[in-house]
N, CA, C and O of each residue as an XYZ file, in Angstrom:
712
protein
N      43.847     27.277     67.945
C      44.536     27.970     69.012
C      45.258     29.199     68.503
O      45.646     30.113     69.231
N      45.395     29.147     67.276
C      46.660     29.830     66.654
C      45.744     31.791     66.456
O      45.968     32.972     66.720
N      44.587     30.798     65.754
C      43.608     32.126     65.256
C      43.195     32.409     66.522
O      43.378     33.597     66.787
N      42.605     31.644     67.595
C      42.473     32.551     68.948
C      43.360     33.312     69.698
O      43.025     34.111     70.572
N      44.107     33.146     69.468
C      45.206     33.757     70.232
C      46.132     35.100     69.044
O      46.519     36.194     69.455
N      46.252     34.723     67.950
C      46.768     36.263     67.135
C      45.395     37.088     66.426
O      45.481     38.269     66.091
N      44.391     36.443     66.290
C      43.333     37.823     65.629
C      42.884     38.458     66.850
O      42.398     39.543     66.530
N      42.822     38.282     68.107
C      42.479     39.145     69.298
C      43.644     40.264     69.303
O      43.347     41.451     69.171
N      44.849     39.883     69.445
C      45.986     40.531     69.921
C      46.349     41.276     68.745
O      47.149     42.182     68.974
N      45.922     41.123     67.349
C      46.059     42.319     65.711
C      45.172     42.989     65.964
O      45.226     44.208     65.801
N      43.877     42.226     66.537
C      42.681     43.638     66.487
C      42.734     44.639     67.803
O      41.850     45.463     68.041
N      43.909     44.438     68.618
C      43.972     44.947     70.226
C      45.053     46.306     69.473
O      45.126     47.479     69.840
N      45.593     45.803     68.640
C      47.084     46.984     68.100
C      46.001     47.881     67.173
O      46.323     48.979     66.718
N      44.865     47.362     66.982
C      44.478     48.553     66.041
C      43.802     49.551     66.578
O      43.024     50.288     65.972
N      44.245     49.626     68.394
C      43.440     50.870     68.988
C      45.190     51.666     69.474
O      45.458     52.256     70.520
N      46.017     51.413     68.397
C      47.129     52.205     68.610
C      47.600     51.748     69.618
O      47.136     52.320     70.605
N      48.492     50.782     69.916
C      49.459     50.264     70.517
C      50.594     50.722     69.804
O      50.615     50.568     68.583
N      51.513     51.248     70.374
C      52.437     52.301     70.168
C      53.701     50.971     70.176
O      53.528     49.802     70.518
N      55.011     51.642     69.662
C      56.715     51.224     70.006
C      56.529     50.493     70.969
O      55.447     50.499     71.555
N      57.628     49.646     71.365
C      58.123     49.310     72.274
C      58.296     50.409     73.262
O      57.701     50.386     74.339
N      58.989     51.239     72.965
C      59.952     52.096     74.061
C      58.896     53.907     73.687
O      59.351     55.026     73.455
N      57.590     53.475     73.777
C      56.762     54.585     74.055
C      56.940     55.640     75.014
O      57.654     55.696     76.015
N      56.252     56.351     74.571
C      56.701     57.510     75.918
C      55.632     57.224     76.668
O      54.909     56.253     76.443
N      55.401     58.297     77.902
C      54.116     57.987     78.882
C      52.898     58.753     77.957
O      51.739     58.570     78.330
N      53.044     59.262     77.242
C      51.945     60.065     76.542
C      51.087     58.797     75.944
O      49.927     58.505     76.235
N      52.157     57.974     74.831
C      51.303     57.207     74.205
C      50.535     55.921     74.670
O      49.449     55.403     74.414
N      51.795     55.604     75.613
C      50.983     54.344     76.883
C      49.473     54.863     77.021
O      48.440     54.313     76.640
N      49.616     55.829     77.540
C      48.605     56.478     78.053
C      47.487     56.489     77.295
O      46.458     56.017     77.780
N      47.485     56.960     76.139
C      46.486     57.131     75.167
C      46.348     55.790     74.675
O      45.165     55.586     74.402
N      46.946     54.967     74.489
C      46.863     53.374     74.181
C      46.260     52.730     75.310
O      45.749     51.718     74.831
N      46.000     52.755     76.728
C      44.898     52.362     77.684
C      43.370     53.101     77.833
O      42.330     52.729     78.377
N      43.824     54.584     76.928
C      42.575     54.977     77.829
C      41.739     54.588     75.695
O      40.559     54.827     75.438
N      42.420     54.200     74.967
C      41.263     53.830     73.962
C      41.155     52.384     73.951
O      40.338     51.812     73.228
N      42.226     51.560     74.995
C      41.389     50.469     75.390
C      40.596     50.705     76.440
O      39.573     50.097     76.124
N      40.417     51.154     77.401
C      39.334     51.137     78.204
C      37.995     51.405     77.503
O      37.055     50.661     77.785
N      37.748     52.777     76.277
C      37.048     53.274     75.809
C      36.005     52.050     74.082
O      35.029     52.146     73.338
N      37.130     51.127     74.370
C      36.690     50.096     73.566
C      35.770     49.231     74.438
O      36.073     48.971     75.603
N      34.408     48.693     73.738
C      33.804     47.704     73.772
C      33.749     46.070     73.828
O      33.202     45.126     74.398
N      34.597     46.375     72.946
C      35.372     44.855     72.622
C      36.574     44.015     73.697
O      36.557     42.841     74.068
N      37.526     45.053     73.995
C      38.636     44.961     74.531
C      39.243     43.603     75.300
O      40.128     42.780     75.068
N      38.093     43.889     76.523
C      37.929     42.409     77.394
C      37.692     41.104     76.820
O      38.171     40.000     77.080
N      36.864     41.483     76.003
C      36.243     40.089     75.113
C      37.560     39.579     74.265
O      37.819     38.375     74.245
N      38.083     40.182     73.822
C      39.690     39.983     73.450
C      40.380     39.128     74.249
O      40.794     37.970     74.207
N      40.375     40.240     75.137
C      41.652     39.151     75.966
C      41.234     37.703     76.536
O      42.024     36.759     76.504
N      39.942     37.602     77.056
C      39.328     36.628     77.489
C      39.790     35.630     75.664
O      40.735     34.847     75.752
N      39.373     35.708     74.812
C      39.576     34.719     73.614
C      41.165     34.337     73.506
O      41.816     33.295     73.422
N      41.396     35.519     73.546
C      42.982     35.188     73.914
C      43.968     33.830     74.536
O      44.933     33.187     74.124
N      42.902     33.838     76.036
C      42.961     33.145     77.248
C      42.071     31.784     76.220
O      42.490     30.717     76.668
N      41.589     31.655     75.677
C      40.908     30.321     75.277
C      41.947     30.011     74.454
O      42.191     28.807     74.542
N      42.765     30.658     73.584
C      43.482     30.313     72.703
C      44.555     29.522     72.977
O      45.076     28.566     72.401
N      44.846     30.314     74.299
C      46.261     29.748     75.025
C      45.868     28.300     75.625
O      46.617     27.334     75.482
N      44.630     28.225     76.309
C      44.408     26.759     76.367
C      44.201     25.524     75.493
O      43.945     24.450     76.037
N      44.319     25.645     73.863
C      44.210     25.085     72.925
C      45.596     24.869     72.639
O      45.881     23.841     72.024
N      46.474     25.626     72.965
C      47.468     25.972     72.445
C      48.404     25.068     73.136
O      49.344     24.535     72.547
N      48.109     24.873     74.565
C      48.882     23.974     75.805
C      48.563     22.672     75.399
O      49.464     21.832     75.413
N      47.325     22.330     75.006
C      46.424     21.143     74.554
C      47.725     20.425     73.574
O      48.165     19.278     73.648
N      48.103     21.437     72.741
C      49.143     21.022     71.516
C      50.455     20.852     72.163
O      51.102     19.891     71.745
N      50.959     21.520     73.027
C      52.204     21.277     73.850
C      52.003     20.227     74.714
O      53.054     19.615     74.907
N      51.155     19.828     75.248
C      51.351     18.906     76.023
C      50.991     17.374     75.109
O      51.392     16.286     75.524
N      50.310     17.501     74.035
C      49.931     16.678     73.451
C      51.317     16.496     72.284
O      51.544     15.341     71.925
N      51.964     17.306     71.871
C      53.298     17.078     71.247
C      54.642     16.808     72.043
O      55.590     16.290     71.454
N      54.738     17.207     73.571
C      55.679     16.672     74.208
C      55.484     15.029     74.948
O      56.503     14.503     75.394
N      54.466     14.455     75.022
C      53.688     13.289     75.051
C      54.304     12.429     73.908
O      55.217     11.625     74.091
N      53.850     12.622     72.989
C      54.570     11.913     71.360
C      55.959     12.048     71.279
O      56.570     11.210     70.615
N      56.759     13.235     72.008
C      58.068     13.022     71.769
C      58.759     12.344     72.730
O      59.806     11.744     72.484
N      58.071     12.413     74.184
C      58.629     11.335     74.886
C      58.186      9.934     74.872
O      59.016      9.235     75.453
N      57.641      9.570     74.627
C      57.162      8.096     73.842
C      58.223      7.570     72.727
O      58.844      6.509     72.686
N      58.216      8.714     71.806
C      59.234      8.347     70.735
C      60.449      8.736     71.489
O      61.230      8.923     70.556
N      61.130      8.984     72.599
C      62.133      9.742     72.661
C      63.069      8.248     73.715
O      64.275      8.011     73.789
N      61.957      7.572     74.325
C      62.877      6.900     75.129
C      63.196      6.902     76.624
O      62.798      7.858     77.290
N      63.953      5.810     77.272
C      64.224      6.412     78.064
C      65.560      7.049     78.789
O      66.266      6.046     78.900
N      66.323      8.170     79.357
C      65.160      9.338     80.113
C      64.609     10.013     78.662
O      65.068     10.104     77.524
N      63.511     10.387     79.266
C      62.637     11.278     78.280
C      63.246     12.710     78.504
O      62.293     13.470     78.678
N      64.317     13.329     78.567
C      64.534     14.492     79.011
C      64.642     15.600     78.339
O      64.696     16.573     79.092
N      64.700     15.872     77.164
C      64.367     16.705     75.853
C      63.006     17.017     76.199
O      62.789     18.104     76.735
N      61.864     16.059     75.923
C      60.592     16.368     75.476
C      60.027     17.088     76.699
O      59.019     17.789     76.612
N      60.857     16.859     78.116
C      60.348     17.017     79.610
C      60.883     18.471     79.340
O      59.945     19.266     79.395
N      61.732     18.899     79.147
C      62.259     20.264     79.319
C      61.416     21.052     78.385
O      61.055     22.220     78.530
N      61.190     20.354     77.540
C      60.034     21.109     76.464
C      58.870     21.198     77.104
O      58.543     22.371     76.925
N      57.893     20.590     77.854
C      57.063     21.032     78.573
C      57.023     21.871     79.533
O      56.094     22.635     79.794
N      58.277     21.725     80.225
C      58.555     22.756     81.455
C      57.796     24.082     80.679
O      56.667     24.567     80.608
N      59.191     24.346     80.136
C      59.208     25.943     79.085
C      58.133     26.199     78.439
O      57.952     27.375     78.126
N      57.267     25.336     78.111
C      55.856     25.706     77.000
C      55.116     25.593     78.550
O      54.801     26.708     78.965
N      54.902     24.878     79.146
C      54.130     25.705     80.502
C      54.541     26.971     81.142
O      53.688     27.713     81.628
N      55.857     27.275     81.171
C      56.363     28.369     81.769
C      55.684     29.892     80.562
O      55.344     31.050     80.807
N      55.745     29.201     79.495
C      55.053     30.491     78.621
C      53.736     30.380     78.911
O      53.197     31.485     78.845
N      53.026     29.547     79.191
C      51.177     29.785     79.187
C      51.095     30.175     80.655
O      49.924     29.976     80.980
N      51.750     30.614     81.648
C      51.795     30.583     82.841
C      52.326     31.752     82.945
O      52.222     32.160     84.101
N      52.987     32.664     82.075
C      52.966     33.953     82.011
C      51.985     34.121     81.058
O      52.414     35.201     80.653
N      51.349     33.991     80.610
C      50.321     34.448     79.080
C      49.201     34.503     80.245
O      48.480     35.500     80.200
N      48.917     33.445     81.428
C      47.828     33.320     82.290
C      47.988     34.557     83.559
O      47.105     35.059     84.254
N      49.132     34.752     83.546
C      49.553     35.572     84.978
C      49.436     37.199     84.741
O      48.681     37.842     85.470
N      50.151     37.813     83.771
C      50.657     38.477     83.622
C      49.353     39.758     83.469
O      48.806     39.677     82.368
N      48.860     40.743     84.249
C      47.618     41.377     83.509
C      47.825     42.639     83.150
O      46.957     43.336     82.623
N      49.183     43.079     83.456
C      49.300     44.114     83.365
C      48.782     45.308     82.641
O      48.429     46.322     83.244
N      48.732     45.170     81.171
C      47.729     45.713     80.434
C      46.334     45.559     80.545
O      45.613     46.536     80.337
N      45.806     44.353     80.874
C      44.372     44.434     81.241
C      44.026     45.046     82.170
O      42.926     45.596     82.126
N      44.855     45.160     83.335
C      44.299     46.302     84.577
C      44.802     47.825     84.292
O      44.245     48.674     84.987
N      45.582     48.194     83.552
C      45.681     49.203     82.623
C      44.954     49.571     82.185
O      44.582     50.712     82.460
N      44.296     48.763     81.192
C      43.172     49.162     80.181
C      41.506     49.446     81.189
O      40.619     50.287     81.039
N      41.675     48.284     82.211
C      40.599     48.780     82.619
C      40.342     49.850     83.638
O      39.205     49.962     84.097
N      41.462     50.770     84.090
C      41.148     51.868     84.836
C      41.900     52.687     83.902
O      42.833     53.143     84.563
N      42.005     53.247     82.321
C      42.602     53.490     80.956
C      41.805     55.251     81.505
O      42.673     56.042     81.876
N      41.188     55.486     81.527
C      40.553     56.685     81.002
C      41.376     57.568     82.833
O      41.954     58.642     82.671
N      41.328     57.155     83.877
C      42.014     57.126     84.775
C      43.468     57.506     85.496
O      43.756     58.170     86.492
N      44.178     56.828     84.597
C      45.446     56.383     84.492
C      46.283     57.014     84.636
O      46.628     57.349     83.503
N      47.225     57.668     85.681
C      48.039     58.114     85.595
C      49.021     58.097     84.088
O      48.932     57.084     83.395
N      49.736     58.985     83.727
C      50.388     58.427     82.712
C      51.552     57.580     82.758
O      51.990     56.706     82.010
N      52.135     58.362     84.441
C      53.263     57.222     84.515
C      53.319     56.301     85.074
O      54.399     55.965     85.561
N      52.206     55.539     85.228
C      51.761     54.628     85.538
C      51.602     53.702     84.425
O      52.246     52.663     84.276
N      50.742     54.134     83.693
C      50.816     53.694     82.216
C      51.701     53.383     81.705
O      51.565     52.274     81.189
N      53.113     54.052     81.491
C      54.467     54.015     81.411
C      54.473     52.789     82.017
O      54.330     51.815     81.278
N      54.603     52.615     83.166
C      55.064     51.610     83.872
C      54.581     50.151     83.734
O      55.271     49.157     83.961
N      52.911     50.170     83.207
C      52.225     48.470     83.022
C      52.562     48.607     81.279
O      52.781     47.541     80.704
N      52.588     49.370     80.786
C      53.274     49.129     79.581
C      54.170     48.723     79.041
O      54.185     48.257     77.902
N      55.363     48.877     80.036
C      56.967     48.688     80.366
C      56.872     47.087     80.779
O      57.579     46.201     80.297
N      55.634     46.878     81.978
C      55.755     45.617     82.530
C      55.311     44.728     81.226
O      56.148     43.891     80.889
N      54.448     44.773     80.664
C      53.838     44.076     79.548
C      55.195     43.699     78.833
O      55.844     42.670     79.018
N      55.508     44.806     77.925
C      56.178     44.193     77.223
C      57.508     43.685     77.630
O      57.546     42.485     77.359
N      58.699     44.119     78.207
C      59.249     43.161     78.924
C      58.822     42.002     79.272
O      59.555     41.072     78.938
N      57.932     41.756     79.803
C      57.201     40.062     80.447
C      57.332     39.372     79.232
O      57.834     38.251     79.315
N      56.977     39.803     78.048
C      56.521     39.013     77.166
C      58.000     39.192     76.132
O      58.093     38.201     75.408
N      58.799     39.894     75.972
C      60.170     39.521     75.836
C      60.309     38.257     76.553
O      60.190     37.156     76.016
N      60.559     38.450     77.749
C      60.812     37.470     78.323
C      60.587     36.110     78.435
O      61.406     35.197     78.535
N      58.994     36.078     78.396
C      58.435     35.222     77.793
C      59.503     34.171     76.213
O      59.732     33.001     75.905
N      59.814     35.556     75.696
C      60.230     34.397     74.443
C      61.205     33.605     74.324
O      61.585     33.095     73.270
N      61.845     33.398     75.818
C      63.115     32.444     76.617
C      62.355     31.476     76.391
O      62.429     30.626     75.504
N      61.272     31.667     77.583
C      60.706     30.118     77.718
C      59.989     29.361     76.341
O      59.950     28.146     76.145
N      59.275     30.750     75.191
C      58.715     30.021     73.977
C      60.120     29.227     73.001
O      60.183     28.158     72.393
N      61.114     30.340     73.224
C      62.579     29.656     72.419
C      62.879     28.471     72.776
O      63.279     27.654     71.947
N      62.689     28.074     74.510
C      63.153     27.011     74.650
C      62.074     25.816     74.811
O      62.633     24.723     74.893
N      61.200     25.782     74.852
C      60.214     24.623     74.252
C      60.526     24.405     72.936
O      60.850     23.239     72.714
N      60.543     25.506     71.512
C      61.050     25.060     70.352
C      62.058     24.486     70.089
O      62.105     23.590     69.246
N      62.950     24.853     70.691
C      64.437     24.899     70.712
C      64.530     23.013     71.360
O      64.946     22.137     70.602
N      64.140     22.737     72.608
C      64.043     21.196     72.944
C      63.028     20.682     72.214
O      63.529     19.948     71.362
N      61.644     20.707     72.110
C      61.204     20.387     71.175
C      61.788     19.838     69.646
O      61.727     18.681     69.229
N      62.400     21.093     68.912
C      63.009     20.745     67.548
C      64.406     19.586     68.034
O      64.760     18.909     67.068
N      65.108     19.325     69.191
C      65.901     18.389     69.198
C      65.692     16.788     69.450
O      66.358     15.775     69.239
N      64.096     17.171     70.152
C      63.814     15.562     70.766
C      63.202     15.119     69.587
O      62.782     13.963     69.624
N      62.956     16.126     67.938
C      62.200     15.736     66.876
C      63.844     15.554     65.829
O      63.516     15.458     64.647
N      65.012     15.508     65.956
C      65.966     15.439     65.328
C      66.487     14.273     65.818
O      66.913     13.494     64.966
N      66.584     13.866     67.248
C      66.539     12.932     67.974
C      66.135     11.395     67.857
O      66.779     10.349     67.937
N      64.578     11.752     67.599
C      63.880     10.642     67.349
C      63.607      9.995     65.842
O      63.709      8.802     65.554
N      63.287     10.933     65.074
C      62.752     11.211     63.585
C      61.300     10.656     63.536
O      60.801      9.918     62.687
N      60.632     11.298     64.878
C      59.350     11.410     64.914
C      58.620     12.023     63.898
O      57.438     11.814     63.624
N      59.632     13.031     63.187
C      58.724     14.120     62.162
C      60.225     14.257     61.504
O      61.375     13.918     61.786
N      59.541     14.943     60.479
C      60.689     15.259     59.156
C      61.950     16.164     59.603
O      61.884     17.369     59.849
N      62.659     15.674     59.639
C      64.248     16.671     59.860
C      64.424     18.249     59.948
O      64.926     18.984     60.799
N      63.875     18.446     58.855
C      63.783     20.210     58.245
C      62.722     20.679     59.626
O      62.707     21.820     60.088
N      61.947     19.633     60.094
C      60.686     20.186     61.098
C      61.789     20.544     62.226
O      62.205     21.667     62.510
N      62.095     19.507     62.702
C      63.429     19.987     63.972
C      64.058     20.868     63.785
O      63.985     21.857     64.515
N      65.067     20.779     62.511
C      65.626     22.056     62.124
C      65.073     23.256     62.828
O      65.380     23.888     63.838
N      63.993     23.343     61.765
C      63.285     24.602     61.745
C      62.521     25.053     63.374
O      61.887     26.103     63.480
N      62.672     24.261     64.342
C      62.348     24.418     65.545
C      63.465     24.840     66.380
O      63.392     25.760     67.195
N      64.509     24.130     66.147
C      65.543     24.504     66.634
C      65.993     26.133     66.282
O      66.075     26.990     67.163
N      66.255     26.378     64.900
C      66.624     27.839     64.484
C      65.865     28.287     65.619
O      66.423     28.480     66.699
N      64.085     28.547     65.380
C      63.323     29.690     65.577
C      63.324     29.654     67.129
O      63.015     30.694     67.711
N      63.714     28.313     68.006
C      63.960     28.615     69.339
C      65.096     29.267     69.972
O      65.167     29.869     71.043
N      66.343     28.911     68.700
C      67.442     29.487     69.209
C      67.314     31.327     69.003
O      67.740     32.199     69.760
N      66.679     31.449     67.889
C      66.333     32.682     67.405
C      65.762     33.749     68.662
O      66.427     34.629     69.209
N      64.502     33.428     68.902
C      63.309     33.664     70.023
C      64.595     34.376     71.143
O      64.799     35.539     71.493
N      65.406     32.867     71.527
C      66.217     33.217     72.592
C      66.904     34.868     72.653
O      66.717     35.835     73.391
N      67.881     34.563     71.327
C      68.760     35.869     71.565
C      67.736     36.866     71.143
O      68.105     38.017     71.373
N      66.501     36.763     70.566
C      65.794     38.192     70.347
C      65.957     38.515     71.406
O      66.181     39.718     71.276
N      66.022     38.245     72.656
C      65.634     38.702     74.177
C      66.839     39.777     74.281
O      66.648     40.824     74.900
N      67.829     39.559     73.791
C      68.865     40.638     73.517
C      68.893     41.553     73.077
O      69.766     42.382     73.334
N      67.774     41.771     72.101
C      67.548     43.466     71.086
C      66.033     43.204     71.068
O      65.626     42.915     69.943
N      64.695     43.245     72.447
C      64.280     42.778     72.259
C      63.500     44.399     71.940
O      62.331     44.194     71.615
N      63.809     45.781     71.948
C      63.074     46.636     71.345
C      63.162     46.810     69.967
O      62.563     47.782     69.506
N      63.896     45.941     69.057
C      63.990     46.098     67.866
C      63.086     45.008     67.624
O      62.633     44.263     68.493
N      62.753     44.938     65.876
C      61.934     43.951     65.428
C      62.765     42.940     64.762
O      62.653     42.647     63.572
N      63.804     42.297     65.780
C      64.425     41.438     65.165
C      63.747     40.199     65.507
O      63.863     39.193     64.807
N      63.072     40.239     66.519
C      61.826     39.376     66.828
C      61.256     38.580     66.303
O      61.236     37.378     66.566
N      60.429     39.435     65.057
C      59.799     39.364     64.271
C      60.110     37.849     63.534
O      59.262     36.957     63.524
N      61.314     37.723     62.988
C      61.624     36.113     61.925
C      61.545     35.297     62.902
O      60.636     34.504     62.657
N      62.171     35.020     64.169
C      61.835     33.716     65.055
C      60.461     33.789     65.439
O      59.988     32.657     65.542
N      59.769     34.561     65.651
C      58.418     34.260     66.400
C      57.735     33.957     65.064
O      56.963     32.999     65.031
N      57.894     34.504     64.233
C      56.868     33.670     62.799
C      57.047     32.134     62.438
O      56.386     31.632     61.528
């Protein structure tokens, strides 16, 4: 799930996906050499397979933690919410794909604008990924379904994820989402 979902989205930045906080010039030129790509669609579509492998593991790890968790199961339940609430924007959201595919087209400030929507969404997004980790790593500290340092380390990178949403044009991002 992991390789479907990040070698599409490294090889999508190598048609120049610009800053966060791009101007309309580069939006612009960043849709119309995805439109002008071959590949592009086929990307995102793998993408979309990835994310369903990926739910496979969320729903199949919040399952094991409510089993081990007891009853109410309410940790591992809130952890599913939020890891559905992220594949449910990863499924919704197309903004760049209908970008890319009228790219050569495109107004620029328009471009501006599904560029703007993209990434915001997916800031946003990293609420709901923070907080699946974030309950997740507690219903695994909780239970001692898995090794301690594992919760830990779920907990940090969810709490992390969260406040990135606060500086989310900087790459402070970057350490919780790894």
């Amino acid at each position: 799930g992991i390789v479907l979902v990040f070698t599409p989205i490294i090889a999508m930045s190598s048609l120049g996906e610009p800053a966060f906080d791009a101007t309309r010039e580069e939006a612009a030129a960043f849709f119309r050499n995805t439109a002008e790509s071959s590949w592009a669609d086929a990307a995102g579509t793998v993408v979309l397979l990835g994310l369903v492998a990926l739910m496979w593991f969320v729903v199949g790890l919040c399952l094991l933690l409510r089993r081990a968790e007891g009853e109410p199961p309410w940790r591992s339940t809130v952890a599913l919410v939020f890891g559905a609430l992220f594949a449910a924007y990863l499924f919704t959201d197309a903004s760049w794909e209908a970008a890319g595919n009228r790219g050569a087209d495109l107004d620029p400030g328009l471009a501006h604008f599904a560029f703007d929507m993209g990434n915001i969404g997916f800031a946003n997004a990293w609420v709901s990924m923070g907080s699946f980790a974030a309950f997740a790593g507690w219903a695994v500290l909780k239970t001692g379904v898995f090794r301690r340092w594992l919760g830990w380390l779920m907990v940090a990178s969810g709490v992390g994820l969260v406040l990135s949403r606060f500086v989310w044009t900087t790459n402070a991002w970057l350490a919780p989402y790894a």
